[in-house]
C-alpha positions in Angstrom: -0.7 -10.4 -24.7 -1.6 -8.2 -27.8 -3.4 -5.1 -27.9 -6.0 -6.7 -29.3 -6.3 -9.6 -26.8 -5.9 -6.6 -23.7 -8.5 -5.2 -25.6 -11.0 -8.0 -25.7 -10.1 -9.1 -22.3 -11.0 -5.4 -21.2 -14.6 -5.0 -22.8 -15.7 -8.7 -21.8 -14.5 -7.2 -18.3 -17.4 -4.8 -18.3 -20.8 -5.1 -17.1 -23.5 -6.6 -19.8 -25.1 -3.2 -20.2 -21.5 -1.2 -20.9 -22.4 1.7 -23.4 -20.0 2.2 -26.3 -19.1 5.1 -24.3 -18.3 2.7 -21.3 -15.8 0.8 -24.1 -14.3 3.5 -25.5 -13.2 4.7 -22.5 -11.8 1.6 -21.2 -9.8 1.0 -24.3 -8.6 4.4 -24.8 -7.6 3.8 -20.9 -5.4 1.0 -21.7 -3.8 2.4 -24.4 -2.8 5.0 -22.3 -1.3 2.5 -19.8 0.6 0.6 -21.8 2.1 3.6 -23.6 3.0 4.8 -20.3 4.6 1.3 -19.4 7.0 1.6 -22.4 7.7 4.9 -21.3 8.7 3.1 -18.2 10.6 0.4 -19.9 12.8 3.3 -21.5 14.1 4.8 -18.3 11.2 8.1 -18.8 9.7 7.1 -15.5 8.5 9.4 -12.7 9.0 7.9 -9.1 6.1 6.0 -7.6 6.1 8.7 -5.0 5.0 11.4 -6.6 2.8 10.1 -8.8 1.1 8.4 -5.6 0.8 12.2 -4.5 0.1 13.5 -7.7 -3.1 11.0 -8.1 -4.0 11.3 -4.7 -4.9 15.2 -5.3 -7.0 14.3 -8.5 -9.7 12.2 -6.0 -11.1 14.4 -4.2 -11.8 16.8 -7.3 -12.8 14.5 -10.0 -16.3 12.5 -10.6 -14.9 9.4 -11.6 -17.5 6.9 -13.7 -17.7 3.3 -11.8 -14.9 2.0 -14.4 -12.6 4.5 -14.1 -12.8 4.0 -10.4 -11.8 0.3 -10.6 -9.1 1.6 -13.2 -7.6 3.6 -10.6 -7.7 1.3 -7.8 -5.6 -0.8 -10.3 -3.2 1.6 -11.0 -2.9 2.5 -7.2 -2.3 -1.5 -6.7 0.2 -1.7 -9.8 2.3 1.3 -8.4 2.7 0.2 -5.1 4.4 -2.9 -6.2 8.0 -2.7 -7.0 8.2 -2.5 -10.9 11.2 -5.4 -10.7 9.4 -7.3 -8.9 6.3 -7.6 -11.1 8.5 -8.3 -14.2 10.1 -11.0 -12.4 6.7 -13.0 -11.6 
């Protein structure tokens, strides 16, 4: 998928009423995830583990806007999986 295709499926993904707020955030939120996923893909990973903990800490202290909560339950989902095992589906 392209960035701009990721980005179009990503705004038609909000609610109706999204703000341009609401899209700029989600876009700049996927660019941020897929740069991170070629950082990945190069071997500059940091194990699932910590991050889990790491992300874990930022809950409780951070008022997250509805999307960025449903961003982060995707991320949560996404790391738990094994990263071989996605690529391979």
């Amino acid at each position: 998928m392209t960035s701009k295709e990721s980005a179009l499926h990503a705004i038609e993904e909000l609610p109706d009423d999204a703000s341009w707020e609401d899209i700029l955030e989600r876009v700049h939120f996927m660019a941020g995830v897929r740069r991170g996923l070629a950082e990945l893909d190069a071997g500059k990973g940091i194990p699932h583990k910590d991050i889990q903990k790491e992300i874990a800490g930022w809950v409780g202290r951070i008022n997250w806007s509805p999307t960025a909560r449903l961003d982060l339950k995707d991320i949560f989902e996404y790391i738990s999986q094994d990263r071989v095992q996605k690529r391979a589906a």
